[in-house]
C-alpha positions as CSV (number, residue, x, y, z in Angstrom):
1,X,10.0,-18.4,-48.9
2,X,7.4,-16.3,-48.1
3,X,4.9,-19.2,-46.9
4,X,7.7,-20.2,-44.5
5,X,7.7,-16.0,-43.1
6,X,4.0,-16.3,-42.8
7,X,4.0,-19.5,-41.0
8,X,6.6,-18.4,-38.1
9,X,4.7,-15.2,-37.6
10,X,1.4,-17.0,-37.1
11,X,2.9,-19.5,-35.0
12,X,4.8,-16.8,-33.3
13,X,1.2,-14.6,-32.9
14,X,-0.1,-18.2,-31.5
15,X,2.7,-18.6,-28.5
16,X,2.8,-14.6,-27.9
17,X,-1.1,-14.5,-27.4
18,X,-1.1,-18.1,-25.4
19,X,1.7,-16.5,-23.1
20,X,-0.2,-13.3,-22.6
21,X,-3.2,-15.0,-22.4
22,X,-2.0,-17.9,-19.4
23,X,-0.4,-14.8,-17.5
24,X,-3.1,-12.5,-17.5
25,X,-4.9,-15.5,-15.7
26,X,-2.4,-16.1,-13.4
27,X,-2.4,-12.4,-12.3
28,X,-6.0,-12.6,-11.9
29,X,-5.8,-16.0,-9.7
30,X,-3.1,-14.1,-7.4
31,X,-5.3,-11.3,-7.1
32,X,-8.2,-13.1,-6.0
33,X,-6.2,-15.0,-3.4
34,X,-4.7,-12.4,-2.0
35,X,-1.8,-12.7,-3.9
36,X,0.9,-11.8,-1.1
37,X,3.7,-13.9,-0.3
38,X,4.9,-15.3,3.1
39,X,7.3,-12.6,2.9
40,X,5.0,-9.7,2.3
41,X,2.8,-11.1,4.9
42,X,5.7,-10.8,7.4
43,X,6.8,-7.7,6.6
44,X,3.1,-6.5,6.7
45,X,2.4,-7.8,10.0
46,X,5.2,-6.5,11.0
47,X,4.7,-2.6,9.9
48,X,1.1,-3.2,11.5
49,X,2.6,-3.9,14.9
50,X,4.9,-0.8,14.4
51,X,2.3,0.9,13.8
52,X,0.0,-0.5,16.5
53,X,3.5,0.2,19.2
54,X,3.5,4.4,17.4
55,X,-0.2,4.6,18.4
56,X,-0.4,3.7,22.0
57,X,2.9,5.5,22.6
58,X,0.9,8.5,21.2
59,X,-1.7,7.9,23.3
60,X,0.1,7.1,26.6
61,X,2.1,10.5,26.1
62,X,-1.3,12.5,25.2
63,X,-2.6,11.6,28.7
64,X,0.6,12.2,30.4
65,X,0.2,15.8,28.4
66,X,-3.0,16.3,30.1
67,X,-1.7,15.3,33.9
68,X,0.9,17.6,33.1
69,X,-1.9,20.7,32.5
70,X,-4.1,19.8,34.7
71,X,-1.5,20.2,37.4
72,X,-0.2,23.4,35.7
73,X,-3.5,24.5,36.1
74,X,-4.1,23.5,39.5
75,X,-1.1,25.7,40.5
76,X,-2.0,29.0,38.6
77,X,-5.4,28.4,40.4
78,X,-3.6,28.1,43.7
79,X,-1.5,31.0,43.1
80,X,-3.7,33.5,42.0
């Protein structure tokens, strides 16, 4: 009885350490490939060309900013 106990739990050791084994490789593989789905790369591309529209918004309304003193400027210069 106890032969048959000793023989599942090796067999069982075998399969655990095979399983943990096979996906530790497998995480490595999809690591070095890059490892993102079509998906991911989707939504990624997608939060780059947010990010991309955020930026030149910023920097259309930073030089709009500086019109706006300059002329400000202009008129305290013409007032004073």
């Amino acid at each position: 009885m106890h032969g048959v106990f000793i023989v599942a739990i090796v067999f069982g050791g075998i399969v655990l350490a095979l399983a943990v084994i096979g996906s530790t490789i497998l995480m490595g593989i999809k690591i070095i490939k890059g490892g993102v789905s079509r998906k991911e790369q989707m939504h990624q591309a997608e939060e780059a060309r947010t990010i991309q529209e955020i930026y030149q918004g910023l920097d259309r309304m930073e030089k709009r900013i500086e019109a706006l003193e300059t002329i400000l400027l202009e008129k305290e210069k013409r007032n004073q």
